[in-house]
C-alpha positions in Angstrom: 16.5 -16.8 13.5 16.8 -14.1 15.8 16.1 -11.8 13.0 12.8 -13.5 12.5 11.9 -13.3 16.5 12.8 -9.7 16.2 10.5 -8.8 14.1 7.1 -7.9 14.5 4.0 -9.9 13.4 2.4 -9.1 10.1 -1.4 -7.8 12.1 1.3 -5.3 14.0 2.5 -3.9 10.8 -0.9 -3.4 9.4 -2.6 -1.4 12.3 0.4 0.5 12.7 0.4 1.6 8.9 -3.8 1.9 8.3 -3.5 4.2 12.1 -0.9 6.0 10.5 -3.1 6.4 7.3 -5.9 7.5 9.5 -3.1 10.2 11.3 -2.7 11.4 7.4 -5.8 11.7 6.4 -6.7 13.9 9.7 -3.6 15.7 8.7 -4.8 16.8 5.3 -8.5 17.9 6.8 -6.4 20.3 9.3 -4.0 21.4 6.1 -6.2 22.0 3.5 -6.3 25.8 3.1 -2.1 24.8 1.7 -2.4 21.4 0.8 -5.5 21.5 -1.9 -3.3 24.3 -4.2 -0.3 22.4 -3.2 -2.0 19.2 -4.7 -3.5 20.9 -7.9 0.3 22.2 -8.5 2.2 19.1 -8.2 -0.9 17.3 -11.2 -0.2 20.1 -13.2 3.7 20.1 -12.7 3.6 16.6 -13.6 1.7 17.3 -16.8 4.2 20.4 -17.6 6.9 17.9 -17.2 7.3 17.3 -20.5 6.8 20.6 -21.7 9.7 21.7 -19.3 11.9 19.3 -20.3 11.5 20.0 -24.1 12.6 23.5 -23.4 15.3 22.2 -21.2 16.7 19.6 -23.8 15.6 21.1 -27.2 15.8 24.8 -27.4 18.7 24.6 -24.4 16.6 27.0 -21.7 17.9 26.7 -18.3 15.7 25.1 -16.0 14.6 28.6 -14.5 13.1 29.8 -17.7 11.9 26.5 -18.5 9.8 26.7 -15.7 8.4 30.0 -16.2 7.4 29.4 -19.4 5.7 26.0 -18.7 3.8 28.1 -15.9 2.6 30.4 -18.7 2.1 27.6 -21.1 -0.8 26.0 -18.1 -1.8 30.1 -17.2 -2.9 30.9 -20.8 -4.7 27.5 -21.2 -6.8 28.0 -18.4 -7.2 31.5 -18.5 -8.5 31.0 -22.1 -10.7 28.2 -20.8 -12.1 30.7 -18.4 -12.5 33.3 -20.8 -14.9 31.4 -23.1 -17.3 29.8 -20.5 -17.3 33.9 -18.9 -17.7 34.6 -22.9 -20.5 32.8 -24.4 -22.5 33.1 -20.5 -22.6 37.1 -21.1 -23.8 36.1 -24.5 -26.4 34.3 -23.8 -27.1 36.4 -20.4 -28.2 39.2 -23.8 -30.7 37.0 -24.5 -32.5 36.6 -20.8 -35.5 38.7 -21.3 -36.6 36.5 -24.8 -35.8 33.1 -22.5 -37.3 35.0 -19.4 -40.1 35.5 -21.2 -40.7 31.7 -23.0 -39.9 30.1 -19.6 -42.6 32.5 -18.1 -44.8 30.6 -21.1 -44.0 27.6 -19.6 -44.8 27.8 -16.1 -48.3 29.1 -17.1 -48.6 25.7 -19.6 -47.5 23.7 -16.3 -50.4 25.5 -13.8 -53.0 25.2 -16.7 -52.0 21.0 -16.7 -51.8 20.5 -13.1 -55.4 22.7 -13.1 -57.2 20.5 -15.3 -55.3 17.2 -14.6 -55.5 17.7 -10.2 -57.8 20.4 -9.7 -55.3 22.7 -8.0 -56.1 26.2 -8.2 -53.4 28.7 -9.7 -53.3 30.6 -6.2 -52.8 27.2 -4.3 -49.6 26.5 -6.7 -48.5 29.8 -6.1 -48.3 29.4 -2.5 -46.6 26.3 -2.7 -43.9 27.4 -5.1 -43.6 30.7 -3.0 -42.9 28.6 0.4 -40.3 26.0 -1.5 -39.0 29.5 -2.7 -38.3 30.7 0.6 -36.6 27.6 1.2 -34.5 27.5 -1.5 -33.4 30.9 -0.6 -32.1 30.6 2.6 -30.2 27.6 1.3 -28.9 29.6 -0.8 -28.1 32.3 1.4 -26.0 29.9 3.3 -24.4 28.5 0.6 -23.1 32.0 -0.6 -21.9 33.1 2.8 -20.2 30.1 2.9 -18.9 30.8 -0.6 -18.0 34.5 -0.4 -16.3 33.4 3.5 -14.1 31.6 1.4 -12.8 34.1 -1.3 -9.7 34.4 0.7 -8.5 31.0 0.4 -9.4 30.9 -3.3 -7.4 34.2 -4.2 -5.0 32.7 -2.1 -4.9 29.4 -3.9 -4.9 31.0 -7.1 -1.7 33.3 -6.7 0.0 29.9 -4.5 -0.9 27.7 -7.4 2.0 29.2 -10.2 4.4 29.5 -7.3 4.0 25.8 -6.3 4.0 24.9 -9.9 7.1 26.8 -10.5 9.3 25.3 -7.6 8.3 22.2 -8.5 9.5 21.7 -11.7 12.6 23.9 -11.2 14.0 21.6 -7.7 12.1 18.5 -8.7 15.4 16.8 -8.5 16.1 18.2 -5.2 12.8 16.4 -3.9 13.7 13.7 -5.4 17.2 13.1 -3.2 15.1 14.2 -0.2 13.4 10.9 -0.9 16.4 9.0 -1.0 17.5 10.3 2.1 14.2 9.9 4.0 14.6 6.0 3.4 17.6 4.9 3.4 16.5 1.2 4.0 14.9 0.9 1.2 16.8 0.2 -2.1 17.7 3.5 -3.8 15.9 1.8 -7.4 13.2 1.0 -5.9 12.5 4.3 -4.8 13.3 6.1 -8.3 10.9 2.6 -9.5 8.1 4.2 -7.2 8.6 7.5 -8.0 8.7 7.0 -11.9 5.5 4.9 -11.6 3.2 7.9 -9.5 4.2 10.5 -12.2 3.4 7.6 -15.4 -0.1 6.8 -13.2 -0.7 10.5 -12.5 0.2 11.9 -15.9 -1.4 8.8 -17.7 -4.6 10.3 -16.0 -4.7 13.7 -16.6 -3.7 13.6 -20.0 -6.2 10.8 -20.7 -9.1 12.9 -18.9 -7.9 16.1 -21.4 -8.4 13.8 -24.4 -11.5 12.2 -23.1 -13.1 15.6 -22.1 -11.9 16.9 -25.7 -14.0 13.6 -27.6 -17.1 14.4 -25.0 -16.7 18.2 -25.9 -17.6 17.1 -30.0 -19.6 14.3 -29.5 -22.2 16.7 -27.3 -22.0 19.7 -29.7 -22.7 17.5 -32.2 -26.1 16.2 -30.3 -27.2 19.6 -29.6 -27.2 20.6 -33.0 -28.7 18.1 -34.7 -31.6 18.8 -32.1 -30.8 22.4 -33.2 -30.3 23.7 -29.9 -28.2 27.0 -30.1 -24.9 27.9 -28.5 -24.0 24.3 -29.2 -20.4 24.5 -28.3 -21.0 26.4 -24.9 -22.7 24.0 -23.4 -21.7 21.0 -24.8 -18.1 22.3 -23.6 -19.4 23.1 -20.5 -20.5 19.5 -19.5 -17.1 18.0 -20.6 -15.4 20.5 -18.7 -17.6 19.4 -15.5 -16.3 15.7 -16.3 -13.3 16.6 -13.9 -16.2 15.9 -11.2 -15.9 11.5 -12.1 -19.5 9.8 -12.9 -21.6 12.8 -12.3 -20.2 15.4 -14.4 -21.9 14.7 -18.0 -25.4 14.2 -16.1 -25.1 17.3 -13.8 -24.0 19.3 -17.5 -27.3 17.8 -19.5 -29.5 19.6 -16.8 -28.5 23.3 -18.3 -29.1 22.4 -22.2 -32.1 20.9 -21.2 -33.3 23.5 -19.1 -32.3 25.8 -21.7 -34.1 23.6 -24.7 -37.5 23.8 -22.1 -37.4 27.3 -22.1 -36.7 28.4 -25.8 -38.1 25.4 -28.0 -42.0 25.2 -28.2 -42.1 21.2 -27.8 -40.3 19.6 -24.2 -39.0 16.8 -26.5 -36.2 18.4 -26.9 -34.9 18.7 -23.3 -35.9 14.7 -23.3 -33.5 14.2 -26.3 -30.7 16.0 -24.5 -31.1 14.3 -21.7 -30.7 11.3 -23.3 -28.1 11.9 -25.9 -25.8 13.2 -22.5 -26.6 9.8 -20.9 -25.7 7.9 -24.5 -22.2 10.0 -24.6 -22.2 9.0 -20.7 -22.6 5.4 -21.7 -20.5 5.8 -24.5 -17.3 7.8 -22.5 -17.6 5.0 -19.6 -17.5 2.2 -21.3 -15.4 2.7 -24.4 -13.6 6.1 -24.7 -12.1 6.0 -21.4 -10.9 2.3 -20.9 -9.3 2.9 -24.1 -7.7 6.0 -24.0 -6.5 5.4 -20.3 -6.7 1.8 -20.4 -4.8 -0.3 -17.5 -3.0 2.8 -17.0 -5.0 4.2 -13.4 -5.9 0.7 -12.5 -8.7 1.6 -9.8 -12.1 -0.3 -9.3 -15.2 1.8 -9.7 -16.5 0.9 -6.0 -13.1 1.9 -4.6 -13.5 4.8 -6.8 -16.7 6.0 -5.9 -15.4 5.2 -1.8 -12.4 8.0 -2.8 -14.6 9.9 -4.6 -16.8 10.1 -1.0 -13.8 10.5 0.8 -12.2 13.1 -0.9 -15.3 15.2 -1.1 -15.5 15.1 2.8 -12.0 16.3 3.3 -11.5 18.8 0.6 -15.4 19.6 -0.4 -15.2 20.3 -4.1 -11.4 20.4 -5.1 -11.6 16.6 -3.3 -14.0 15.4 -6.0 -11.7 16.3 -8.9 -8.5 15.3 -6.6 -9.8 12.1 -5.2 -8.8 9.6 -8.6 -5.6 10.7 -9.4 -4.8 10.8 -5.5 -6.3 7.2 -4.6 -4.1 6.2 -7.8 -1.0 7.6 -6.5 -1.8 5.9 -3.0 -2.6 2.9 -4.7 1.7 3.0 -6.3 2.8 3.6 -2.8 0.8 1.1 -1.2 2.0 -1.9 -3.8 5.5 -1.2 -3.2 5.0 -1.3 1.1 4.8 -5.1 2.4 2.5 -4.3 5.1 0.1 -2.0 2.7 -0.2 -4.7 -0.4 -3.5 -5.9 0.3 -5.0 -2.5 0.7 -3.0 -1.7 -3.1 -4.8 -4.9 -3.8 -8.3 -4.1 -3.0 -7.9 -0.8 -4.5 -7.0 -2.3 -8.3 -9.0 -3.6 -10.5 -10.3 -7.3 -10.0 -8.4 -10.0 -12.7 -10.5 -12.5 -15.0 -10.0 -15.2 -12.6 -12.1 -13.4 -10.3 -15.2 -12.4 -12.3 -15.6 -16.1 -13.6 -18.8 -18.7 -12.6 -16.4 -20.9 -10.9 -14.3 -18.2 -9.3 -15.3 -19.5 -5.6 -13.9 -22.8 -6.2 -11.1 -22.0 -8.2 -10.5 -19.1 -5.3 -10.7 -21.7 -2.1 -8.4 -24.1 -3.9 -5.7 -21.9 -4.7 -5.3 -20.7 -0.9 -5.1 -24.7 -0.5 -8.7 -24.1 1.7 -10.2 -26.9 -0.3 -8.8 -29.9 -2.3 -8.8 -30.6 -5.9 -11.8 -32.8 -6.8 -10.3 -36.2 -7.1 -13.4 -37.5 -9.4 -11.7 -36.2 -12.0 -8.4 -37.9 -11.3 -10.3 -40.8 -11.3 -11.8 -40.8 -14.1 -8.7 -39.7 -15.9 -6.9 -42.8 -14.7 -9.8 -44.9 -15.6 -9.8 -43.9 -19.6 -5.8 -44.2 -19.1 -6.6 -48.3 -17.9 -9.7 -49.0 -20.6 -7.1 -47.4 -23.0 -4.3 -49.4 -22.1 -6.5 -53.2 -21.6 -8.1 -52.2 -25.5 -4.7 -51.9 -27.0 -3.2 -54.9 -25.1 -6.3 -56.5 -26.1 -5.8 -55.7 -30.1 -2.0 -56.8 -29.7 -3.3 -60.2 -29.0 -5.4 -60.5 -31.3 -2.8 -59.5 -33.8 -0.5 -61.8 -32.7 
């Protein structure tokens, strides 16, 4: 009993936990110059895991060398990435007079139809476009101040990354004991459970996303070449690659290929028909490919997703867009296995049958006891049981 007095009521725990989630959260904004590459290396460390641990158990490396080579392993994949978008963009770049010249074609097609369709004169359009120019411009100009102010950080990030990546996966057990040690009321198991479960949910995610941006990668070359659009691979490549920005990815990579179908095809039905193909692969990746390939696996509901999506973009800009999933599904792990935090891991997952059905309300209400059973139906029940019961007592006597 005195146990029970002691300790403190449920609304306490929760306030103190979501403040401390808001104390985090502030944490990270102050922190992210270290904690974005720090957060890119432990996903990728988690992937390399069992890369690493092949070398370590297989071919009998030594965990040092097993992490170096790992690190080269994820170096040489993404350098090679790199290398072709950088690639096939000074390719086509050779071409920019010929699709200078056919966009150039365009414009004057689009002033002769706003001409005779509005009666705007070509000098009153070029006006217009020359002030929405200026505009743009100084946007522009902001945006790449901004961009070259942070160079720094991004050179910074990118030499930080492989040494993160490395420690990690060479004193991963160590961390894991510092867990242990930092809670030592809770059960060890329970911990290791915990643990086990963030790298399953993390991995589970980035792998699926590799597979699911490798089916979107052939699915949009193949769309752009049966609308014979060339460089086919670059840019249906390109739009998979941008799929590590969730929901907007595909559509923002169908804007290039159809730009680039205005400007070099003689007919703007072809920059309609990559539009939509991008939207059908869209439709197609959302609602098939991915719940299959990653399944139950990140269990995260698309409104909670598009909140972290939000969220993370505020905090971290960019790199919180392509951090904010596998982040909010980690959270989500933690937040299950804390008493005080279950109903936020709740509202996070994804919503059971039980709850999508017509009579979910009802059904809802009468399993938190707030309303009773209909008893109609009892009643009714009981009277087929009596009609049943007086029409066989009723055929016995006749019988008899």
């Amino acid at each position: 009993m005195e146990d029970k007095k002691s300790s403190p009521p449920y609304s306490l725990s929760l306030a103190s936990s979501l403040f401390a989630l808001v104390l985090i959260i502030g944490l990270m904004y102050v922190t992210q110059s270290v904690l974005v590459p720090l957060l890119f290396s432990i996903i990728i460390s988690i992937t390399l895991f069992p890369i690493a641990n092949f070398l370590e158990r297989r071919l009998r490396f030594v965990r040092s060398l097993a992490a170096i080579v790992s690190v080269i392993i994820a170096i040489l994949i993404i350098g090679g990435i790199l290398w072709f978008i950088v690639h096939e963009s000074i390719i086509i770049g050779r071409d920019a007079s010929d699709i200078t010249n056919k966009v150039t074609s365009v414009v004057e097609s689009f002033q002769d139809w706003m001409q005779h369709r509005f009666g705007m004169e070509r000098s009153e359009m070029a006006a217009k476009f020359q002030e929405q120019s200026n505009k743009v411009l100084d946007n522009v100009g902001g945006y790449l101040s901004t961009a070259f102010g942070s160079i720094g950080s991004t050179l910074a990030g990118v030499v930080l990354v492989p040494i993160f990546i490395f420690f990690l996966l060479y004193y991963r057990d160590f961390f894991k004991e510092f867990f242990f040690k930092t809670f030592k009321d809770t059960e060890n198991k329970k911990i290791n459970d915990v643990l086990n479960k963030i790298y399953q949910v993390v991995q589970s995610y980035f792998l699926g996303l590799v597979t699911v941006m490798g089916i979107v990668a052939v699915l949009n070359t193949v769309g752009l070449m049966i609308l014979g659009i060339e460089y086919a691979w670059f840019f249906g490549s390109l739009a998979s690659f941008l799929m590590l920005l969730p929901y907007i990815g595909i559509a923002i990579g169908s804007i290039l290929p159809a730009l680039f179908a205005l400007a070099t095809k003689d007919n703007a039905w072809y920059a309609i028909g990559v539009i939509a193909w991008f939207q059908v692969v869209q439709f197609l990746e959302g609602n098939i490919i991915t719940p299959n390939i990653v399944g139950g696996k990140v269990s995260i509901n698309p409104l909670m997703a598009i909140i972290a999506i939000l969220v993370g973009g505020m905090i971290f800009g960019l790199a919180g867009l392509i951090l904010a999933l596998p982040m909010t599904a980690a959270l989500k792990v933690i937040f299950d296995a804390i008493p005080s935090m279950q109903s936020i891991g709740f509202l996070i997952g994804e919503p059971e049958k039980q709850h999508l059905k017509r009579n979910s309300t009802q059904e809802l209400l009468m399993k938190w006891g707030i309303v009773r059973p209909p008893r109609r139906k009892k009643k009714e029940t009981e009277d087929v049981a009596t009609a049943a019961k007086e029409v066989t007592t009723k055929s016995n006597e006749k019988e008899n």
